[in-house]
C-alpha positions as CSV (number, residue, x, y, z in Angstrom):
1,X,153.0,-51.8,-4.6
2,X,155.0,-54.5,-6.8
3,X,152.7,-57.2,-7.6
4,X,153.6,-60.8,-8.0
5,X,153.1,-61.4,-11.9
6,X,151.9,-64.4,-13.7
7,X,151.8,-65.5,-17.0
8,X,148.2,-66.0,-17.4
9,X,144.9,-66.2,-15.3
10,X,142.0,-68.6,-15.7
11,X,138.8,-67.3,-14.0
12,X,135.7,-69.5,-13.7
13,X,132.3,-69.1,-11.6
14,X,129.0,-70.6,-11.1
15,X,126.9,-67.1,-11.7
16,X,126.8,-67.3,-14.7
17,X,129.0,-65.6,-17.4
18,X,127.5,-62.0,-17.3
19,X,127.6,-62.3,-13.1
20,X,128.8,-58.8,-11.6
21,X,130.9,-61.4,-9.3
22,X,132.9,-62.3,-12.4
23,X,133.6,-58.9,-13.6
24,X,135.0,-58.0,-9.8
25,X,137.6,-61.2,-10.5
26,X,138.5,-60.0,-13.8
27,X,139.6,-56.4,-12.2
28,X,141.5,-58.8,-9.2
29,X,143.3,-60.7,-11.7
30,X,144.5,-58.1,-14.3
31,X,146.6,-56.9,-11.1
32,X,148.2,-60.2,-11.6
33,X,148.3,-61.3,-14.9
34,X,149.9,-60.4,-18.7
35,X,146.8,-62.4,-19.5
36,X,143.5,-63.2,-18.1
37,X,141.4,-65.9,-19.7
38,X,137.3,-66.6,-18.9
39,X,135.6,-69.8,-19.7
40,X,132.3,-69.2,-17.5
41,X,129.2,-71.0,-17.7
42,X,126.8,-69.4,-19.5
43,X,123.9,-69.5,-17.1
44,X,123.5,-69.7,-13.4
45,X,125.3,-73.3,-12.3
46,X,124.7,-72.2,-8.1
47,X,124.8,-75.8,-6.0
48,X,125.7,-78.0,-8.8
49,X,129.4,-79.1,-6.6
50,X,131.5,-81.4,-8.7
51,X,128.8,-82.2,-11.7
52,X,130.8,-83.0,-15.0
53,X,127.9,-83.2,-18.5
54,X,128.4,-86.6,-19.4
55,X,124.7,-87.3,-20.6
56,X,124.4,-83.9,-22.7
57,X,126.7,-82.4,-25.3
58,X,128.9,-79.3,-23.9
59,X,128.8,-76.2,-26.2
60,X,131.5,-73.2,-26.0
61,X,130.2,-69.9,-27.2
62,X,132.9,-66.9,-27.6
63,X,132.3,-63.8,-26.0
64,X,135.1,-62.0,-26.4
65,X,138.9,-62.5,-27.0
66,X,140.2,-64.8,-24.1
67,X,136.4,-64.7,-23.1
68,X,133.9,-68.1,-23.6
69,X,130.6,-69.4,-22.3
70,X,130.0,-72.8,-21.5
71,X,126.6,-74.3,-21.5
72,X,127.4,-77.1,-18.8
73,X,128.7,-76.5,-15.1
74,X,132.0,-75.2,-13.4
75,X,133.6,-78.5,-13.4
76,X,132.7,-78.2,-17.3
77,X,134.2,-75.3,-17.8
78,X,137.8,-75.9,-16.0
79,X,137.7,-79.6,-18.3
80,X,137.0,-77.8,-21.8
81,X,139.8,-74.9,-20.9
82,X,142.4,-77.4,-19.7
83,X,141.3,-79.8,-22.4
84,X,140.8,-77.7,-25.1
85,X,140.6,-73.6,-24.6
86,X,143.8,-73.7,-23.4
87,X,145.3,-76.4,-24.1
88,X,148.5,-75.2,-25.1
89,X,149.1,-72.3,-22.9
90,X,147.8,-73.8,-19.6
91,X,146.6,-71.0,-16.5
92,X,149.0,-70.4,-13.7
93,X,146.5,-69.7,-11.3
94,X,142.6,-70.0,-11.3
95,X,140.6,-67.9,-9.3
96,X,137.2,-68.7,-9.1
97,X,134.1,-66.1,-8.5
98,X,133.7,-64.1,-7.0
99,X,130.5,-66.2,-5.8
100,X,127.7,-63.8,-4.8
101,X,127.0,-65.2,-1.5
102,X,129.3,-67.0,1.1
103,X,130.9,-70.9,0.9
104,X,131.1,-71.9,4.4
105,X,131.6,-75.3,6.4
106,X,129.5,-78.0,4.7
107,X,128.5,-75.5,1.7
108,X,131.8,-76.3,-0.1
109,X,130.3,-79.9,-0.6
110,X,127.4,-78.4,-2.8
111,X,129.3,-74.9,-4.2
112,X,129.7,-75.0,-7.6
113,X,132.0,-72.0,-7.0
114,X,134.5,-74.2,-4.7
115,X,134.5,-77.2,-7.0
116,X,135.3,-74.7,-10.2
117,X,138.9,-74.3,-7.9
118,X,138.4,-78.1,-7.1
119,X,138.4,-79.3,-10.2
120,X,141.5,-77.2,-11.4
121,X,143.7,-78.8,-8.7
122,X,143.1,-82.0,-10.2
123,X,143.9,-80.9,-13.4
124,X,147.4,-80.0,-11.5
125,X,146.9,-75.4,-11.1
126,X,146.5,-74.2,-7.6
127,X,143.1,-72.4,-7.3
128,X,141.3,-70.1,-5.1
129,X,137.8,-69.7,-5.0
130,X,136.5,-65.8,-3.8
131,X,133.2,-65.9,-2.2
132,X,131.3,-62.3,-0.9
133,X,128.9,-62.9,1.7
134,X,126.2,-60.5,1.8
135,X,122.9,-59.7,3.9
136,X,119.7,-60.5,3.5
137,X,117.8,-57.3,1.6
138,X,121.3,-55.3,1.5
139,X,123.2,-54.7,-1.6
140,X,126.5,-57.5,-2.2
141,X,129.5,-55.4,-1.1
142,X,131.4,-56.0,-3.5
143,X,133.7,-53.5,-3.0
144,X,135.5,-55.4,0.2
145,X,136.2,-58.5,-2.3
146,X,137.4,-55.8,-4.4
147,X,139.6,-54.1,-2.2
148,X,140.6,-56.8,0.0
149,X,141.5,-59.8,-2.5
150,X,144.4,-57.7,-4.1
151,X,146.2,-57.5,-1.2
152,X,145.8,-61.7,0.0
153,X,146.9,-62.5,-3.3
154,X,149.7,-60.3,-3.0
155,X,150.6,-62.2,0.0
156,X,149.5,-66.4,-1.4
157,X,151.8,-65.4,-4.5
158,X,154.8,-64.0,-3.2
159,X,155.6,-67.7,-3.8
160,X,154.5,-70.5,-6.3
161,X,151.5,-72.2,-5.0
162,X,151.3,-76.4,-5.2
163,X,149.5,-77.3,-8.3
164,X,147.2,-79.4,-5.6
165,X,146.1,-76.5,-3.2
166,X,142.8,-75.0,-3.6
167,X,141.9,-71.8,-1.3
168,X,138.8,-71.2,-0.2
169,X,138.1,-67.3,0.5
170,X,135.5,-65.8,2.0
171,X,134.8,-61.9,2.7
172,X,132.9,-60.7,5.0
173,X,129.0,-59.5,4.8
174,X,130.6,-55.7,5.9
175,X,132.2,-52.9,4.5
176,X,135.7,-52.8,2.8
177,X,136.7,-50.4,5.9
178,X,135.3,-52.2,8.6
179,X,137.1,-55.9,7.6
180,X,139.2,-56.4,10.7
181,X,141.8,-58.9,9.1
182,X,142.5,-61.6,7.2
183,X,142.5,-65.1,9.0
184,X,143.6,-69.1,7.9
185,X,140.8,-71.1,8.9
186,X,139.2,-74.2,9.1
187,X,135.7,-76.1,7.7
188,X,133.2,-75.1,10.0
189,X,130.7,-77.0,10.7
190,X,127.1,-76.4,9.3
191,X,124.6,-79.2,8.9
192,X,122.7,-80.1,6.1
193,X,119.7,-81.4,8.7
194,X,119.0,-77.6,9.0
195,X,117.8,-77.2,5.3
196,X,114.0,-76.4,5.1
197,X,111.9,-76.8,2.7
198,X,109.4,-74.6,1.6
199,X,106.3,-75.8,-0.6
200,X,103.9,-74.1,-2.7
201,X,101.7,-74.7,-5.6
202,X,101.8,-73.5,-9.1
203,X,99.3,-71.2,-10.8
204,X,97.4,-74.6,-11.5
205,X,98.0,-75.7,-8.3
206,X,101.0,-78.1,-8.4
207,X,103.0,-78.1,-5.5
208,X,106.6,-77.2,-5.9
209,X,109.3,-76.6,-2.9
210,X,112.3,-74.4,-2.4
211,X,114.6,-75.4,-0.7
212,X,116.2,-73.2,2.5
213,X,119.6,-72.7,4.4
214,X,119.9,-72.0,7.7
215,X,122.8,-69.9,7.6
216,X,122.6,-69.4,11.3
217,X,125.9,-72.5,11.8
218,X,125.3,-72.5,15.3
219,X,128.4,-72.6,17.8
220,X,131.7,-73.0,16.0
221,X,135.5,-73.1,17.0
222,X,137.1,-69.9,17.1
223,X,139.2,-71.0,13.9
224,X,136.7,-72.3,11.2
225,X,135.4,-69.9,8.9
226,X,132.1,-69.3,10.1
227,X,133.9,-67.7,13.4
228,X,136.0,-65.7,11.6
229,X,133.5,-63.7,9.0
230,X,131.6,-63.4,12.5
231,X,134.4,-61.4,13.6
232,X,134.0,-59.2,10.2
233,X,137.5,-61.2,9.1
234,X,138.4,-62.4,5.7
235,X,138.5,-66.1,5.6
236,X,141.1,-68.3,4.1
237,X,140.2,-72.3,4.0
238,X,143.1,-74.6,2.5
239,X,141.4,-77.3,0.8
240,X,142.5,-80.5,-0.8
241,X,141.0,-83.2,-3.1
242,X,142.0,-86.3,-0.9
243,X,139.1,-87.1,1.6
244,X,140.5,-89.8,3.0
245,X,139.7,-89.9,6.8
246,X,143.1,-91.1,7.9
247,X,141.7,-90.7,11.4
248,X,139.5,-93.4,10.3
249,X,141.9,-96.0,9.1
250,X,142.7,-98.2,12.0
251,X,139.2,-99.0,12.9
252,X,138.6,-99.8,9.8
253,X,141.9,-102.0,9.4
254,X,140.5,-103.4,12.8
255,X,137.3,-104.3,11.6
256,X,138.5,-105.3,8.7
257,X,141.7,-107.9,10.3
């Protein structure tokens, strides 16, 4: 199969740097790329949604060539690549993940993985972020992230993307074999009310709390993403950085006048 081929690759996550996620994108994107650059975070960064460093110094640490570890968040690590890294020979594309765990409906807000591919649309490069659902006391199947992103990138490339689209990509909690398609979706919708909280105390009896998702979603249209990873289908969310509610506008103009 002739692949679309880029220039160069940008991969981000919020895993971490040494994230098994990460090494699956690196293996998607050399499909893709003459050149595949990392600039990771260099510890786990999971929930931390648009957070830029601005009360701490950022530090890069090399890894590897075209390989660097930021100590700061995914929004850190797309400023000091486009900034700095790579300052002269910008990405054409950055995928970001793959994300142990799904991003679904409201999660976006708090993903540290979507906001990686966020953050890189305001820079002006498209994005998609790659997220792998997975089961509760199952093993990540990687493998359908694996096997299925080479062929929707095929597919999102055959063209140039708009430097101000971000994708937001979700595989199924199933087997590569068992995916039954690939779908464009919608946000579902998944409420933040549901979180629970879970307290304990510490070995001298401080409390401390975890927080919970209900991943459950409840009822959802038969296009948001939620419905279609039910369906054991690959989602595919456009997402853009304007959150304007235009729908919104003339009550406000009216309240406003």
């Amino acid at each position: 199969m002739n692949r679309p081929r880029l220039n160069r690759i940008l991969l981000v996550n919020d895993d971490g740097i040494d994230a098994e996620g990460l090494q699956v994108s690196y293996e998607i994107a050399s499909e893709f790329a003459d050149e595949v650059w990392v600039v990771a975070p260099q510890a786990d960064q999971s929930g931390m949604s648009h957070a830029l460093s601005l009360q701490l110094p950022i530090r890069v640490v090399p890894y590897g060539p075209r390989r660097f570890a930021v100590v700061g968040t995914p929004s850190d690590c797309i400023v000091m690549a486009v900034r700095l890294i790579m300052k002269d020979n910008l990405p054409d594309l950055v995928i970001s993940g793959v994300n142990r765990g799904a991003n679904l409906a409201d999660d976006i807000a708090y993903s540290g993985t979507v906001s990686g591919a966020m953050t890189a649309i305001l820079c002006g490069i498209p994005a998609v972020a790659l997220s792998q659902a997975y089961r509760k006391n199952a093993d990540t199947p990687w493998d359908t992230a694996r096997m299925h992103a080479g062929a929707l990138l095929n597919k999102l490339l055959a063209a140039p993307l708009p430097p101000d689209l971000c994708l937001n990509v979700n595989f199924p909690a199933i087997d590569a074999a068992e995916v039954t398609g690939i779908r464009p979706t919608r946000q579902g919708r998944r409420s933040i009310r549901a979180i629970g909280i879970d307290p304990r105390d510490d070995l001298r009896g401080k409390p401390y709390y975890w927080l919970n998702f209900d991943r459950a979603g409840g009822e959802q249209d038969e296009d948001s993403d939620i419905a279609a990873l039910r369906a054991g289908a690959v989602s595919v969310t456009p997402l853009r950085a304007d959150r304007t509610n235009d729908a919104a506008m003339p009550l406000v103009a009216e309240r406003l006048g």
